[in-house]
Each structure stands twice: as structure tokens, then as C-alpha cells.
N, C-alpha and C positions, 0 to 999 in steps of 0.2 A: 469390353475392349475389342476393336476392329483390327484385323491382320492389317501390316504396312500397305500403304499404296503400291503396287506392282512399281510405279514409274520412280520411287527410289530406290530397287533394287540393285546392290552391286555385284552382286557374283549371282549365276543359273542358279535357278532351282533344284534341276535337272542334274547339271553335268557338275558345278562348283566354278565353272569358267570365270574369268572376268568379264562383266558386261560392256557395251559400248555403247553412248548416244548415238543412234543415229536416223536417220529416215528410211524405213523403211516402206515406204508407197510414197509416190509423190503427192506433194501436197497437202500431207499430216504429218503434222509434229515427230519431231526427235523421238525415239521409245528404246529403252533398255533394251538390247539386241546379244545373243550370243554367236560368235562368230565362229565356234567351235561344233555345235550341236544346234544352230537353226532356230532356239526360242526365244519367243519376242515377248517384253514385257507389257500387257495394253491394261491401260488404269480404268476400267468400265465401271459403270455404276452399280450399285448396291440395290437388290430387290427386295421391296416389302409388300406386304397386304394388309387389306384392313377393313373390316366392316362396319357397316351402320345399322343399328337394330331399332325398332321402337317396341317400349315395355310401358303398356297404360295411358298411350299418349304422347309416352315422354321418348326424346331419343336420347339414348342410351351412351354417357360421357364417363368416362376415368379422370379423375386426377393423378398426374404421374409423383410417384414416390421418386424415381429417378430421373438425374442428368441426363440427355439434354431435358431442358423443357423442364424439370420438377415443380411440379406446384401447379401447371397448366393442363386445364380440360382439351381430351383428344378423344376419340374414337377407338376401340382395340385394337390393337394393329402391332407388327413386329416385321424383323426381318424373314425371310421364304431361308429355310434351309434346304445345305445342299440335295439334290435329289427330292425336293418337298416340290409337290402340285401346289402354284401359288392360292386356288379355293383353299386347298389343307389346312396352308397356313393362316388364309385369314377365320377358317373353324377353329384351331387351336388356340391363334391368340385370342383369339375372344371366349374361350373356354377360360387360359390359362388368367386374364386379364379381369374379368368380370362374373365369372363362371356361369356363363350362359351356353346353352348350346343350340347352334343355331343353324339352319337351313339356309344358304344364300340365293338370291332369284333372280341377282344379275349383275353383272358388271358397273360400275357407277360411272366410271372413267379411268385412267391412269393418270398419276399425275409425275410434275415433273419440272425443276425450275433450275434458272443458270446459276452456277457454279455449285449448286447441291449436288452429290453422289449417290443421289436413294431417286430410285422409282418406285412410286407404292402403287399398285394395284387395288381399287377402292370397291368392294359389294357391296348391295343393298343386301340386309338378312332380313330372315323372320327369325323368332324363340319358337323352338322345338321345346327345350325344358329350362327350366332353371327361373332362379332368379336374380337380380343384378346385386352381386357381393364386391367386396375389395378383394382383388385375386392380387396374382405376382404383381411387381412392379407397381402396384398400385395403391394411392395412397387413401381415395374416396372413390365411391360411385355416386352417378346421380343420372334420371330421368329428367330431360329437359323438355318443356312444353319448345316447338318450332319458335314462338315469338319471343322464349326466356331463356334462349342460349344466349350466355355468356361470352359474346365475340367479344370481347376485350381481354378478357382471361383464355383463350382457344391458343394452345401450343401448334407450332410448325404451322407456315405456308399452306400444306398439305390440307391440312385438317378444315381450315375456314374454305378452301376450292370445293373438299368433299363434298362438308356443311352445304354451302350456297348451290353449288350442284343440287346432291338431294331433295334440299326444300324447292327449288326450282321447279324440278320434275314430280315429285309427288305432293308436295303444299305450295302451289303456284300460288295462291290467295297472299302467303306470309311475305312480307315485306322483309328484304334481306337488306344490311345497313349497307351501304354505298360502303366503296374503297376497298371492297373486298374484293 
């Protein structure tokens, strides 16, 4: 479960005031405003991480046990908690998710689409140790050769940009299916 949207807030957080619609900068929207103690309500988006491993060939897919998305192959990935280094987080959830533990070698991209509230921060890893188990939230693992990923079955937006990204840069030869 996600805290409310700041932008329906009616009373401070802060003080208990009652809030007001209003503009506060020109030329951006209305935002929850307190007129008593100065805090403004701004609805930002939600940060995750998420890495991509390959184990034997294969890269390295969850089936999600949970909503959204259940049932659909994704990458490990979670939200960056508060005060969490977004790296941290994409080590942990692929710890907690697959139980791998893994070394990350760079940045993949950030992604990011309209009217979604999550930016996910995406790394390329390596396996340090482990091997690919059903961890939290997880319903199956599976090692995917590049050309027997299941983009019909690939949960979130997110996840097929990674995908295609990835094999772009390190399996340029793999033919990635159009519409992606």
C-alpha cells in the first residue's frame, strides 16, 4: 500500500491547518498550500531500481506473485527506500527477489513514462554469489536466453525499455520484436 497523493491532502501535515488550492509559482498547477505555516503539497514521483543479471546465458526474470502485474515476467526491482542509495536498493531487491547477490557495472538508463508516478533506475549487474531462487514477492524464476524472452508476457512499460535497451547494448546481433 502507497501513502496518499500529497495533492489530496486537506489539512498540514505539519501544523493540522486547513489546506488551500492554489498556485503557488506561476505557471504550475494548483498544489495543496498552507497558509498558516508555508507547506506546500508537490505530488512527485515514486523512485525505484532494478537490475539485470545474466546466469548461464540466461537473463535473469521473476514472475511476480503480486499485484500490479502478477503473473508477468520483470527484472528485480522495488521501490528505493527512504534514505536508501538507489545502487542499495537495486542490490537488495535482487537479493530479496531472486536471491542473488550481485555486483552492479552501470547504469542501464532511467526510465520513465506519462502519467506513471515511478522512475526506476535500471543497472546492468553481475552474480557475485547465489543462485536464481523464488525469493519475496515472487512467484517463479527463470533464466531467459536474449532471443526466448517472453515479451508478450513482460510486466510494466518499464521492463520491455530495460529489456530492449540491454540487448541493444550488449547483444546487438538479437533481434528485438518491433513495437517495443
Amino acid at each position: 500500500m502507497h501513502p496518499p497523493d500529497p495533492a489530496t491532502y486537506r489539512f498540514c501535515p505539519l501544523c493540522a491547518s486547513p489546506l488551500e488550492r492554489k498556485v503557488v509559482k506561476e505557471g504550475e498547477p494548483r498544489r495543496p498550500a498552507c497558509e498558516d505555516c508555508g507547506f506546500v503539497a508537490y505530488s512527485n514521483p515514486r523512485l525505484a531500481a532494478g537490475a539485470i543479471a545474466v546466469v548461464d546465458g540466461g537473463i535473469v526474470l521473476l514472475k511476480r506473485a503480486n499485484e500490479p502485474q502478477k503473473g508477468r515476467w520483470v527484472f528485480p526491482g522495488g521501490f528505493v527506500e527512504r534514505g536508501e542509495e538507489v545502487s542499495a536498493a537495486a542490490i537488495r531487491e535482487t537479493l530479496e527477489e531472486v536471491r542473488l547477490r550481485v555486483g552492479l557495472t552501470g547504469i542501464l538508463d532511467a526510465y520513465s513514462f506519462p502519467g506513471q508516478d515511478v522512475v526506476i533506475v535500471v543497472y546492468a549487474a553481475h552474480v557475485l554469489s547465489g543462485r536464481p531462487e523464488v525469493g519475496d514477492e515472487t512467484e517463479a524464476v527463470a533464466c531467459f536466453k536474449p532471443e526466448d524472452i517472453p515479451w508478450e508476457e513482460l510486466g510494466f512499460d518499464t521492463t520491455r525499455a530495460a529489456l530492449r535497451d540491454y540487448l541493444r547494448r550488449f547483444y546487438p546481433l538479437v533481434r528485438v520484436p518491433r513495437g517495443l
